[in-house]
KEPANU-393711 format. One record per residue: residue in one letter; x, y, z of N, C-alpha, C in turn. Coordinates in steps of 0.02 Angstrom, whole numbers, plus 50000, padded with zeros to 5 digits. Example, Ala and Ser with C-alpha at 12.3 -4.5 7.8 and 13.67 -1.06 7.14 Angstrom:
A506604971650390506154977550390506604983550390S506424988850354506844994750357506455000250394
END
This chain:
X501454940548410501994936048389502004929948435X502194922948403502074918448455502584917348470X502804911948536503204911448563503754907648529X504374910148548505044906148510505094902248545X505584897748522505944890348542506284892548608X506614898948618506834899548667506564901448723X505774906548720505604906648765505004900448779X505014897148743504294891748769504824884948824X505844886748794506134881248861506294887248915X506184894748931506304899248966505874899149024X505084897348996504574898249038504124892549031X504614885649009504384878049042503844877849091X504154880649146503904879449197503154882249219X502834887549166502274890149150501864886449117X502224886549057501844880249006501654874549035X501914871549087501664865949115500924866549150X501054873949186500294873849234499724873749151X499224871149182498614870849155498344880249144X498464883549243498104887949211498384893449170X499044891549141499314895949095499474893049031X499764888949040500054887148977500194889548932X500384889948861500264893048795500074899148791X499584898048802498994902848810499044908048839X498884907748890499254911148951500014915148957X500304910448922501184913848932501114918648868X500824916748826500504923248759500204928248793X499794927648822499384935848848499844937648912X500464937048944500794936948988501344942448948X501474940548868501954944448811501614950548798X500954946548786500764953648761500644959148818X500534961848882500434961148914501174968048918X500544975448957500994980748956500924982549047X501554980349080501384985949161501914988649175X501564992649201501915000049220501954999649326X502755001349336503115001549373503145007949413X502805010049466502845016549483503395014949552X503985017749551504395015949613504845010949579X505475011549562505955007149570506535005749657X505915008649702506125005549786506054999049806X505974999649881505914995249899505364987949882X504614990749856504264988249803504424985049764X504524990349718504464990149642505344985049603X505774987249658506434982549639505834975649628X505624972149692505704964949666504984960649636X504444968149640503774967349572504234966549525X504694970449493504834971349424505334966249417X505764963749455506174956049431505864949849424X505154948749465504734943649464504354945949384X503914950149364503874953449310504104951749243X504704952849258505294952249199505284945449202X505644940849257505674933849233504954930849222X504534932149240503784930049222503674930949138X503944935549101503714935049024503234941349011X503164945449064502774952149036503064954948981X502754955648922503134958848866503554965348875X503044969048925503344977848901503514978248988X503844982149002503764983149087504214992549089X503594995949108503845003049090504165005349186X504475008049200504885009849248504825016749271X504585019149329504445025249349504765029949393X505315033449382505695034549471506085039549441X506395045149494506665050849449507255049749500X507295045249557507755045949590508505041249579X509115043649622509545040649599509645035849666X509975030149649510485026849704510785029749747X510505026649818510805028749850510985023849923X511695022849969511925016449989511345016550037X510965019650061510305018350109510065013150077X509825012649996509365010449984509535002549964X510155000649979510524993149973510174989450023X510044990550075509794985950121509114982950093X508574985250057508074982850013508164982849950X508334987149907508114987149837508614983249805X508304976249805508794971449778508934973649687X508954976849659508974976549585509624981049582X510234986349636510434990449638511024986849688X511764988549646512544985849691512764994649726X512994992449745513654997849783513725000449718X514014995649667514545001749620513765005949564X513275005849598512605010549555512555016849607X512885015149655512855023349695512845029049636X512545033649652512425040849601512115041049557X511935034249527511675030549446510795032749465X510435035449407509825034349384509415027649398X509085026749450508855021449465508555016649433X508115021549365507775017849302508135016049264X508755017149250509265013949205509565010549226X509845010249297510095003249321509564997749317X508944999449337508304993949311508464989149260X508314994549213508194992449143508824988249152X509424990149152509904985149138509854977549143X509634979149240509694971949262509024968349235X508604971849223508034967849192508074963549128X508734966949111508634965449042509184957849038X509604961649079509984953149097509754949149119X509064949549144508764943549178508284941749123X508214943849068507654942649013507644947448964X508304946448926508274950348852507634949748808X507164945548814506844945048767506034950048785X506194953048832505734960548857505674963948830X505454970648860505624978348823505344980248897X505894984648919506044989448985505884995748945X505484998448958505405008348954505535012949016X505985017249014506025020049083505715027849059X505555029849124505165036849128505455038249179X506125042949191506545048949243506155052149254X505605052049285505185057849301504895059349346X504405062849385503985063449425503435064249417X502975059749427502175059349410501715064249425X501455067949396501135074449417500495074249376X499975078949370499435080549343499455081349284X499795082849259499605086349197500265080449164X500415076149167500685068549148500575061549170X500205062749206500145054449237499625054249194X499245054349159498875049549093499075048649059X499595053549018500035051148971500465046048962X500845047549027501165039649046500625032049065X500455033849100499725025749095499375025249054X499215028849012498735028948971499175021948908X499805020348904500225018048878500285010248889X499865008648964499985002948995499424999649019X499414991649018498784987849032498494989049110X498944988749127499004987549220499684990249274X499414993749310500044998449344500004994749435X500724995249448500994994449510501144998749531X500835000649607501005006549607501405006549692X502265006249676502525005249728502875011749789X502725017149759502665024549771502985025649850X503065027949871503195032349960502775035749970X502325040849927502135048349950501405048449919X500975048149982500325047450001500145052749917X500185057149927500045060649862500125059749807X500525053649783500675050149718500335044549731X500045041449764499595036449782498985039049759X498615045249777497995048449768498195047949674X498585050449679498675052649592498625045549547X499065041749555498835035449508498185032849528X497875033249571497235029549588496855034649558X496795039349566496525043049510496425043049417X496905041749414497165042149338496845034049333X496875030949353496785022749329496005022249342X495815025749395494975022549395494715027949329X495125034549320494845040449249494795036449189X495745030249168495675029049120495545020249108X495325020049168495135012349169495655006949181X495965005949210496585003449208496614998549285X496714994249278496964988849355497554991449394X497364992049465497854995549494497984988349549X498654989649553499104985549624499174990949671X498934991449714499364993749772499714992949814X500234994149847500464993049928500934997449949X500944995749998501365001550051501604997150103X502075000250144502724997950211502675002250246X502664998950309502945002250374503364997150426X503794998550454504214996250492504334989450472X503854984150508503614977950510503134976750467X502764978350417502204979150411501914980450360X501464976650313501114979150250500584978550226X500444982850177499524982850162499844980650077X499044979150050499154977949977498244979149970X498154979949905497324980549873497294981449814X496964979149760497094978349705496264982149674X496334983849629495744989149600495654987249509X495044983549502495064984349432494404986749426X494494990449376493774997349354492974989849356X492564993449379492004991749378491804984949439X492324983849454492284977049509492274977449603X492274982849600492724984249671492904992149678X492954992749749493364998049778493985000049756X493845007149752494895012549741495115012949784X495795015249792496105016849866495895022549914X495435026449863494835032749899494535030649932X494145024849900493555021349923493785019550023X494505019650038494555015250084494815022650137X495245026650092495585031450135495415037550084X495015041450091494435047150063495145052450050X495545054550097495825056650127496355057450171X497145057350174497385057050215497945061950227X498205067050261498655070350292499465067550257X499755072850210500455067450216500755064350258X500825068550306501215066350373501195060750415X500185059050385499985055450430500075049550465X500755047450393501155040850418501835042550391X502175040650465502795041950455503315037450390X503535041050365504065039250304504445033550324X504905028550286505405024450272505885026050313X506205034250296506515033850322506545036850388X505945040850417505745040750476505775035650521X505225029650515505245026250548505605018250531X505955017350488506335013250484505755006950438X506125001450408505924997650392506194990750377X506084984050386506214978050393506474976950310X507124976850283507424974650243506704969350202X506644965650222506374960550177505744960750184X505454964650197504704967550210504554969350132X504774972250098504434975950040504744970649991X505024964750003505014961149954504384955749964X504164954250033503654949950043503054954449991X502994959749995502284966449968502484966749900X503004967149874503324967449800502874961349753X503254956649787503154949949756502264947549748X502104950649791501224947849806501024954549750X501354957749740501024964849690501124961649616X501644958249599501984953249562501474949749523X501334945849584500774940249588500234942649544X499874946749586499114949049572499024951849479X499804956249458499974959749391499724951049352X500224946749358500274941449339499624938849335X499124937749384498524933049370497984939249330X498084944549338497784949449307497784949249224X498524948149185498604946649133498554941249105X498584936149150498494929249118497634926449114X497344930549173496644929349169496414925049225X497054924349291496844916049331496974921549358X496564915549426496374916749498495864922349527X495844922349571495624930249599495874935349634X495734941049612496014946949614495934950749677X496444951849719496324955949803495934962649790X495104960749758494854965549742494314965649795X494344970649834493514972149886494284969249954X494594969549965495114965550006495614970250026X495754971350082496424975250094497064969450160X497264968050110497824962250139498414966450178X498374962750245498924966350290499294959250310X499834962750314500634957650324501074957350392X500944956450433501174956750495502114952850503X502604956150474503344952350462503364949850532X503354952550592503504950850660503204943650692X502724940850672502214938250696501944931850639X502144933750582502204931250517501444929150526X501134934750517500374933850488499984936250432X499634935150379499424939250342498444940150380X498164941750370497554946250384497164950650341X496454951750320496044953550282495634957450308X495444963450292495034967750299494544968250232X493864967050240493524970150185493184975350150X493274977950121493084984450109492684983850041X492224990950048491754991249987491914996449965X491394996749888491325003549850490935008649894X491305012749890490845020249934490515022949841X489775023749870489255029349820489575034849799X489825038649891490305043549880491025046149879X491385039349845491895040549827492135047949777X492525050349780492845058749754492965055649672X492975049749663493285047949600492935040549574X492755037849602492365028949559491805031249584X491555034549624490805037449662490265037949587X489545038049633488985038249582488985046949547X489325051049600489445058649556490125060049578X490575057849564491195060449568491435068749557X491715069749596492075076249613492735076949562X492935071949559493815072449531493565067249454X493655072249409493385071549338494245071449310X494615073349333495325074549290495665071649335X496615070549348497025070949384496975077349413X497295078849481497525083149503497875083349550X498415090149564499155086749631499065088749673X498995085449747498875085949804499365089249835X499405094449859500065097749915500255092249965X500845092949964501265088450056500865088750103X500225096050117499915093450168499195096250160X498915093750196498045094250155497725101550184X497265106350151496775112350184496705109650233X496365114450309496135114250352495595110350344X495125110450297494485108050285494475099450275X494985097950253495255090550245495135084850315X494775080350291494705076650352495395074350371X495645070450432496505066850438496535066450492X496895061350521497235055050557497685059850591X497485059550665498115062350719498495053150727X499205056750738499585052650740500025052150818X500045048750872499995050350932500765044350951X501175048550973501755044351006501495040251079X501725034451102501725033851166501655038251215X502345041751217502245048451244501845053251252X501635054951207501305061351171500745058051205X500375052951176499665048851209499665051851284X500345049051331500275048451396500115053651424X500455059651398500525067751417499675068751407X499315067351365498745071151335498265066151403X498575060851416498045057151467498065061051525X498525062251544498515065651611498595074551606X498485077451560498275083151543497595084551566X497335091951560496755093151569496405096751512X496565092651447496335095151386495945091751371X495555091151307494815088451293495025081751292X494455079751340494275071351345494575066151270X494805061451282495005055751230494475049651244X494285048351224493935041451203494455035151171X494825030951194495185026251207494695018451174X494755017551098494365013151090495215008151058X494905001651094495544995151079495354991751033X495504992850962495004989250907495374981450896X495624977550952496064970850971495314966550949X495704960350952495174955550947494924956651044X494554951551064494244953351134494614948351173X494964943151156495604939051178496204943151212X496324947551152497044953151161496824957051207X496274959451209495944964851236496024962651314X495594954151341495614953351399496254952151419X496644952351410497244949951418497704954851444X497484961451421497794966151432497834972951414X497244979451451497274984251408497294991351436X497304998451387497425002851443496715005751496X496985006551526496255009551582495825012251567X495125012251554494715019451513494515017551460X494885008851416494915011051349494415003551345X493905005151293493275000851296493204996651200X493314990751216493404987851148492954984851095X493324988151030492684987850979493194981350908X493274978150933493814974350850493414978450798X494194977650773494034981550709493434979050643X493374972350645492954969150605492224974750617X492374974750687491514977050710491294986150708X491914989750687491964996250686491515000750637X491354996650581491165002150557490155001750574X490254997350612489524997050638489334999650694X489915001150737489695004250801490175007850797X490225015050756490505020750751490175025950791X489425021750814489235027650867489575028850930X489745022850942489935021351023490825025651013X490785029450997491535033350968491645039050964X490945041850937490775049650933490255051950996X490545057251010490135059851046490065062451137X490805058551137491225060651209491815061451230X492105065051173492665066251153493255063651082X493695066051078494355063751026494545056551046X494095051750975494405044050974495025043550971X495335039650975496005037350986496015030250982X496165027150915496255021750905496895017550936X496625010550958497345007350986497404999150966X497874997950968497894989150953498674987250937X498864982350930499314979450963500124984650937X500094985650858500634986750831500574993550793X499954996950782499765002450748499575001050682X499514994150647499294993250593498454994650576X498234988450648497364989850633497154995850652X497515000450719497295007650733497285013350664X497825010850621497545016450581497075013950503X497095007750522496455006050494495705010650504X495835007350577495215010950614495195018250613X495605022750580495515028450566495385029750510X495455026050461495165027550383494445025250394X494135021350423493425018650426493295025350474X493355026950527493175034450541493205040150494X493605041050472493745047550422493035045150380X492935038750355492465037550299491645039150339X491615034950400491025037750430490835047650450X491335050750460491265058050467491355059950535X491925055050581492265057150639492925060450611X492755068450629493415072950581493905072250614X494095069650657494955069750677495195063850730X495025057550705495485054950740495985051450743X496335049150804496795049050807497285039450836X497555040350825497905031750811498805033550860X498745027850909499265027450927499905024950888X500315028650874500765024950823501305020550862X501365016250814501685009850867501205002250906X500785007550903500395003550943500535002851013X500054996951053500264996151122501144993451143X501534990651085502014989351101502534994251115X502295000251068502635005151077502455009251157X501945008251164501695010551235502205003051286X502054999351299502534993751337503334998251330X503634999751294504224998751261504485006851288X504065010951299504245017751319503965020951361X503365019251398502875021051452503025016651514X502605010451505502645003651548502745000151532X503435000051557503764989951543503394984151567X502974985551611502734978851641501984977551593X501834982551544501254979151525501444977351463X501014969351461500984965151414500424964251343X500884963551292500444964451237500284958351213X499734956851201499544949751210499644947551121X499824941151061500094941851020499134942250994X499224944850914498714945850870498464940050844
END
C-alpha cells in the first residue's frame, strides 16, 4: 500500500534524504522487526522504530513494570507499576504512530518457540539480559536466516554487532560460549540510566538502514561504547569455520535452551574482583599470568607488577605468549576490553580464563589508591 497524505507530511523529513525517500520510507512500511526486551534496550529501539515508519514492530517480554525500571526504560510512568510491559508498549507506540501495527508476545523465548515467533519477522533486535536468550535468538536467526541486532550493558558500558546471514560473523562466532554468571547482571552491578538508550538507538539505527537498504551494516564489527570517557571503539571480528551454528559443519541444526549455567565441559570466563585478584596474588595457588591488553601508552603509564602487555588488537596473534605458565588473567582499564580478551581466548582453546572485573579502576578504587589509571 502506498503512502498516505498523512504519512508522506509525518515522515517529511525522510522523504527529503536522497537515501530514502519514497522509496525507502515504502520498504521502511513494509518492513517487519521484532523486539526482544521491552528494557532498558528495547524501550528506546522500539520508539525510534515506531516514529521511523516500520510497518509491523512485534514486542517480546513476559515481564511486568517495575519502579526499578523508571530510571531507563523510557516507554513506562509510575502509574504502569504492575502493568504487562508489552502492553504498556504497544500503547505508547501507538500514540506515537497510529499508523503501525504493534504485536505483543507475553512470553518467554524458549526452544521449542523462538522460530515460530521470528520466523514472522524481517529483522530482530535483540535487547535481552540473559546470556542464554542471546545464544537462543542468534541461533534461530542464523537457522532461519534472519538479520540480527545485538547489544548488551554494563555499568558504563556497551557492545553492539549486527549479523546478517551469509555476510559476516554470529554472536557464537565471537563468544563460542559463555558461563551465565560470567557477567554480572543490571541489577548486580548497576547501570548508567542513559547508557542503554545510547545502545538502543544505534540498534534503531542499524534495523533502519537494514530495511531501507542504506549504509553499512556493523557487520564483521563489534562496537564498544565507553559512557565515562565518551568513546566509541571497534573490535573486528570474523567468521569462525567452527562456529556451533553459521560454521562449515555446524553442531546446532535446531534451537535449543541453554541452562543458567553451563556443563563442566563448557569452556568460560573466570570473573575476578579486585579483591579476589589480590588474595589469589599473594596466595600460594597456581601461578596467574597477568596480561594488560591496554594500548602500550596506558600500559607505560601505569601497570600491575608481573603483568606483561599484549593490546588487545594484537591478542589473537600472540595467544601463545598466554598459555603455558599458568591461569591468564586479563586486565585493562575498565573490564570492557579484558573480557573481550577472554572471548578471543575461549575461541583460541585457553579453557579458563579469567578477566578482572572492573578493571584496573576497580583495582585503584579498592586495593591502591595511589595507582593511576591512565585514560583509554
Amino acid at each position: 500500500m502506498a503512502l498516505s497524505a498523512n504519512e508522506r507530511a509525518r515522515y517529511r523529513r525522510h522523504l527529503s534524504l536522497p537515501e530514502i525517500g519514497p522509496a525507502g520510507q515504502q520498504r521502511l512500511k513494509n518492513t517487519r522487526v521484532l523486539v526482544v526486551g521491552t528494557g532498558g534496550l528495547g524501550c528506546p529501539a522500539a520508539l525510534y522504530l515506531a516514529a521511523a515508519g516500520i510497518g509491523t514492530l512485534g514486542l517480546v517480554d513476559f515481564d511486568r513494570v517495575e519502579l526499578s525500571n523508571l530510571q531507563r526504560q523510557v516507554l513506562f510512568g509510575t502509574e504502569d507499576l504492575g502493568q504487562l510491559k508489552v502492553e504498556v508498549a504497544r500503547e505508547r507506540l501507538l500514540a506515537l504512530n497510529p499508523d503501525i501495527e504493534v504485536l505483543v508476545h507475553a512470553l518467554t523465548l524458549r526452544a521449542d518457540n523462538v522460530c515460530e515467533v521470528i520466523e514472522d519477522y524481517d529483522i530482530v533486535l535483540d535487547g535481552s539480559d540473559r546470556l542464554s536468550t542471546r545464544y537462543l535468538i542468534n541461533d534461530a536467526c542464523v537457522l532461519l536466516g534472519r538479520p540480527l541486532v545485538t547489544a548488551a550493558i554494563h555499568r558504563f558500558e556497551g557492545q553492539a554487532m549486527t549479523y546478517i546471514p551469509g555476510l559476516g560473523p554470529c554472536y557464537r562466532c565471537l563468544f563460542p560460549q559463555i558461563e551465565e554468571g560470567a557477567v554480572a547482571s543490571c541489577a548486580e552491578a548497576g547501570v548508567l540510566g542513559v547508557l542503554p538508550g545510547v545502545l538502543g538507538t544505534l540498534q534503531a539505527n542499524e534495523a533502519i538502514k537494514i530495511a531501507a537498504g542504506i549504509g553499512a551494516p556493523l557487520v564483521g564489527r563489534l562496537l564498544s561504547y565507553d559512557a565515562l570517557e565518551l568513546r566509541f571503539t571497534e573490535l573486528p571480528i570474523s567468521r569462525r569455520d567452527d562456529c556451533l551454528v553459521c560454521g562449515e559443519h555446524p553442531d546446532i541444526t535446531a534451537p535449543r535452551d541453554i541452562g543458567p549455567v553451563c556443563d563442566s565441559a563448557t569452556l568460560t570466563a573466570r570473573r575476578l574482583s579486585a579483591i579476589g585478584l589480590r588474595d589469589l596474588l599473594a596466595s600460594a595457588g597456581p601461578p596467574l599470568v597477568l596480561i594488560d591488553v591496554r594500548e602500550p601508552r596506558e600500559f607505560a603509564a601505569e601497570h600491575l607488577q608481573g603483568a606483561r602487555n599484549i593490546p588487545l588488537r594484537e591478542l589473537e596473534s600472540r595467544l601463545a605468549e598466554c598459555a603455558g605458565h599458568g591461569d591468564p588473567v586479563f586486565l585493562c582499564r575498565s573490564g570492557r576490553r579484558s573480557l573481550l580478551a577472554c572471548a578471543i581466548a575461549l575461541r583460541g582453546g585457553i579453557a579458563a580464563p579469567g578477566h578482572l572485573e572492573g578493571g584496573l579502576l576497580a583495582w585503584a578504587a579498592e586495593v591502591d589508591a595511589d595507582f593511576e589509571v591512565a585514560s583509554d
